[in-house]
C-alpha positions in Angstrom: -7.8 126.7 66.7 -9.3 124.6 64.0 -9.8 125.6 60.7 -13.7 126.1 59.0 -14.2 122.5 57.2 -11.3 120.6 58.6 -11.8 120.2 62.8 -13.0 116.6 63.4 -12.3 115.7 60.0 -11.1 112.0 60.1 -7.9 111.9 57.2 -5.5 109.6 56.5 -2.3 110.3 54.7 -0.4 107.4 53.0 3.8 108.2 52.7 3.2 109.9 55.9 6.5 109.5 58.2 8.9 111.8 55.9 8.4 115.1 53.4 5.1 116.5 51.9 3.1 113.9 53.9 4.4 114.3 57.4 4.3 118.3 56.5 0.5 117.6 55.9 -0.3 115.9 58.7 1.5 119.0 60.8 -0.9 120.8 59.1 -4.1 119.5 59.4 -3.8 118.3 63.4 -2.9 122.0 63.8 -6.3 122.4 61.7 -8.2 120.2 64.4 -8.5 117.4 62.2 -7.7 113.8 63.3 -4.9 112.6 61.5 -3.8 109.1 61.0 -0.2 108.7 58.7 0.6 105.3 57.1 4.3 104.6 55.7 6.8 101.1 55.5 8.6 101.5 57.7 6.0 101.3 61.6 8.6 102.4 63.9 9.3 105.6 61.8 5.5 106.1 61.5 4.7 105.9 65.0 7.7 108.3 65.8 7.0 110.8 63.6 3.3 111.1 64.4 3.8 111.2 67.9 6.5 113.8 67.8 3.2 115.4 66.1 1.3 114.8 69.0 -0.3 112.1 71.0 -3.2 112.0 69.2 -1.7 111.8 65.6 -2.0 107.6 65.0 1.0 106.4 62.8 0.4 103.2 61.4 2.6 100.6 59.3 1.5 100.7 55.7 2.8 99.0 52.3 0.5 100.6 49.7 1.8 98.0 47.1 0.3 95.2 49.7 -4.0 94.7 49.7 -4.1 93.8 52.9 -1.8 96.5 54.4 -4.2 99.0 53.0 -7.5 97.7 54.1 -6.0 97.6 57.6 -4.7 100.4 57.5 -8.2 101.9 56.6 -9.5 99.9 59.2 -7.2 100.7 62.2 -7.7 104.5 61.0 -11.7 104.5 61.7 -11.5 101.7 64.2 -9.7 104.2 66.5 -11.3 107.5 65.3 -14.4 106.8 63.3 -15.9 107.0 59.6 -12.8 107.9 57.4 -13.8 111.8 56.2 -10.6 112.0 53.6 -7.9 110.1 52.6 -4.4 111.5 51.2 -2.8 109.2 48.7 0.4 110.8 48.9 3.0 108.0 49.2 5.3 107.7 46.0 8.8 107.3 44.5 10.9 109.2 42.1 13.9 107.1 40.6 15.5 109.8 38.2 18.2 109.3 35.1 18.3 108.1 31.2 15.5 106.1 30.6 18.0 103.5 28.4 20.0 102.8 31.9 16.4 102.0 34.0 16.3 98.3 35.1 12.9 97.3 34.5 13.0 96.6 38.5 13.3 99.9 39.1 9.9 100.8 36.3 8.0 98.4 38.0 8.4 99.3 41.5 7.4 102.6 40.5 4.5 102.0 38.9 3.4 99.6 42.0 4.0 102.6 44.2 2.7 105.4 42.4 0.0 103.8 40.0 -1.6 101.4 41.4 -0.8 102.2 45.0 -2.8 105.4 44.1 -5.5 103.3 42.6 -5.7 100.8 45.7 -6.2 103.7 47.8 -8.9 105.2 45.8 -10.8 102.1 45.1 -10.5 101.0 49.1 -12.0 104.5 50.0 -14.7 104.7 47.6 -15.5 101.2 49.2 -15.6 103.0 52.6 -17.3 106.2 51.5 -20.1 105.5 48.5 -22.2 103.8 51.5 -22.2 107.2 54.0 -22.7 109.4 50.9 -19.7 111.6 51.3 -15.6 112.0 51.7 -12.8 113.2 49.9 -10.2 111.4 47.9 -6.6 113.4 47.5 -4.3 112.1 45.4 -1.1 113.8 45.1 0.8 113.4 41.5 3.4 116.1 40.4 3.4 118.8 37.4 6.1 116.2 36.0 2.5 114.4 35.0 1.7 117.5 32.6 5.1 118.0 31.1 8.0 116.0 29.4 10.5 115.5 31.7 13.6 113.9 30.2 15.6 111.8 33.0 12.0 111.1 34.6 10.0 109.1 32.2 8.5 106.7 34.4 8.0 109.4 37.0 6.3 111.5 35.2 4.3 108.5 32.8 3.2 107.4 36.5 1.7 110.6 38.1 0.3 111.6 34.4 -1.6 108.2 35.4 -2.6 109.7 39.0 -4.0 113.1 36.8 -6.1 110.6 34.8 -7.4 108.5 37.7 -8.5 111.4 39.5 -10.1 113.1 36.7 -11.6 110.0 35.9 -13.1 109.1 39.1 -14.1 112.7 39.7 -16.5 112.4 36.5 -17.5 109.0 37.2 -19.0 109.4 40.4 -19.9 113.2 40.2 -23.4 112.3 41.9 -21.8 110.0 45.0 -20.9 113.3 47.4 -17.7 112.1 47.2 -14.9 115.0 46.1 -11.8 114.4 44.3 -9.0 116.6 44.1 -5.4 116.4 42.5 -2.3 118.1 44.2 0.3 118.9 41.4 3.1 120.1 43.2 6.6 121.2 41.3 10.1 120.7 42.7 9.5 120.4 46.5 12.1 119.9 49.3 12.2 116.2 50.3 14.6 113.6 49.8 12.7 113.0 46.1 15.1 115.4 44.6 18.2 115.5 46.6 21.1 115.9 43.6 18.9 117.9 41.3 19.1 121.5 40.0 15.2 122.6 39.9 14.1 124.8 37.2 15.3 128.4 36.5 12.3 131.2 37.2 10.3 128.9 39.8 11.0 128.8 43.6 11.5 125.0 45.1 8.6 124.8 47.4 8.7 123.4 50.6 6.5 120.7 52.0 5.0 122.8 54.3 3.7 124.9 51.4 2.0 121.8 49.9 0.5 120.8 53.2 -0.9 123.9 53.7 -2.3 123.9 50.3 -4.2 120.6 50.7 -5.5 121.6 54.1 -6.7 124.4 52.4 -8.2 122.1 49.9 -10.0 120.0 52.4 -11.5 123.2 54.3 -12.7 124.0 50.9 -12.7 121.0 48.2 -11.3 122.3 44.8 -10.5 119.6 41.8 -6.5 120.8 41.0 -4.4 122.4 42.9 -1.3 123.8 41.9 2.0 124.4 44.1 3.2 127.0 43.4 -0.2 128.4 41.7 2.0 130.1 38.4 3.0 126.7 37.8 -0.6 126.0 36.7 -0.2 128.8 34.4 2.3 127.5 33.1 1.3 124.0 32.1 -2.3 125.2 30.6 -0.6 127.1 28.1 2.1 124.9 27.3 -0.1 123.0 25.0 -1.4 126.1 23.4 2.2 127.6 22.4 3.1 123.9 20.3 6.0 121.8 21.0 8.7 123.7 19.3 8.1 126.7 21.3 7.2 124.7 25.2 10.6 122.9 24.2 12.7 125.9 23.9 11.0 127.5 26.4 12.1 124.5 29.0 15.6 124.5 27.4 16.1 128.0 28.5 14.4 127.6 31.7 16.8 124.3 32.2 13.7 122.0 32.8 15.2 119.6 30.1 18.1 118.9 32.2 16.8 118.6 35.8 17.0 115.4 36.1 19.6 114.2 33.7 22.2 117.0 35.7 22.6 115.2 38.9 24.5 115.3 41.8 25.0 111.2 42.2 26.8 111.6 45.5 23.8 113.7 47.0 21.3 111.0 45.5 23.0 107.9 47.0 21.2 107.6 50.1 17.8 107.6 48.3 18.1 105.5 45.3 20.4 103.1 47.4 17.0 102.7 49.2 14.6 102.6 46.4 16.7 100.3 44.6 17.2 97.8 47.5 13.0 97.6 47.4 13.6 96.9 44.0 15.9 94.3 44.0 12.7 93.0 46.7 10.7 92.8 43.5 13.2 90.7 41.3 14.2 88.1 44.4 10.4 87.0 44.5 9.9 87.0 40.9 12.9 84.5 40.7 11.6 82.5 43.7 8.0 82.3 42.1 9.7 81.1 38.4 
């Protein structure tokens, strides 16, 4: 049965063949909503939507890439109409001592995260300011509210996403377009394989974050938090000063989570991220 607010919704979800974006498009087709997912790799995509269902479209995507994005934002209301929401979830979480960071590796996470985010807002806006409605979702992390030593590119880049949803939400407040920011915490995908979490909060799963934003989309809020306490907790962090938040994340271990790692039970993932950027270096050489 479909859910008040989400049945025939038309959404899109970018990083969808893996973790919190494949969890979220479980979630909404359950909802009744008609759910298009968008990752690199098309083969994946098109595998996991289908083992979704039938009518869950999985589509090749490079958010990094223009042209990638407008078609996949064409192909998604070519086959099921005017796009109702769309999920920028894709994104990349290279962790360790900022010294040891290859600028490669910064760079490719910006162009994921950043301005990947800000392609995907800007294309839907395009598609949406005309009809006078829609939702844009972006999902950042609460690494964007809070220093996070080991992830200072991660966290600089979704503190980005924070500001470019606020942003947008205030500039066009009178459109009937919605914004809403998803600021999950430590969640169950490969993004944190080899890491510790933080003492006193639960790892969520992606099933509780997909959940969450369907919930969102039935009923548009700005921020939502996963788990909810953790927006407790990063409102009054600037309140208590710096001397007492960083004590309080020493004790809670949050200044170590991602300097602490397992390397072994990392490999797979930053083998992969780093291959894409070593992508990034071979065509900056060959356009030198």
């Amino acid at each position: 049965m479909g859910a008040t607010g989400v049945e025939g919704r038309v959404v899109a979800i970018t990083g969808g063949a893996r973790g919190i974006g494949l969890a979220t498009a479980r979630a909404l087709h359950a909802a009744g909503a008609k759910v298009v997912i968008g990752d690199l790799d098309g083969l994946a995509t098109d595998a996991a939507g289908r083992g979704i269902s039938a009518e869950v479209l999985g589509l090749p995507l490079d958010v990094t890439d223009e042209a990638s994005f407008v078609a996949f934002i064409d192909s998604s209301e070519t086959a099921f109409g005017a796009l109702d929401v769309l999920i920028n979830n894709a994104g990349i979480m290279p962790i360790g001592p900022l010294h040891e960071e290859s600028s490669a590796i910064a760079q490719k996470i910006f162009e994921v995260n950043v301005l990947g985010v800000l392609r995907g807002t800007r294309l839907a806006l395009n598609a949406m300011r005309p009809r006078g409605r829609g939702q844009i979702i972006n999902v950042a992390s609460v690494a964007g509210k809070s220093p996070v030593p080991g992830g200072a590119s991660y966290a600089a880049s979704k503190a980005a996403v924070i500001s470019l949803t606020e942003t947008a939400r205030v500039e066009y407040r009178d459109s009937g377009i919605s914004f809403t920011c998803v600021m999950p915490s430590f969640t169950k995908t490969d993004l944190i394989l080899g890491t510790k979490g933080t003492k006193g909060i639960d790892t969520v799963t992606p099933e509780a974050v997909g959940e969450a934003i369907t919930a969102a989309i039935a009923r548009p809020v700005d921020d939502v938090f996963v788990p909810a306490m953790v927006g407790w907790i990063v409102r009054a962090q600037p309140l208590l000063g710096r001397r007492i938040r960083d004590r309080i994340n020493r004790a809670l271990g949050a200044d170590r989570s991602f300097l602490e790692i397992d390397t072994a039970a990392r490999a797979t993932y930053s083998d992969r991220v780093a291959a894409e950027a070593a992508e990034i270096e071979s065509l900056e050489d060959r356009s030198a």
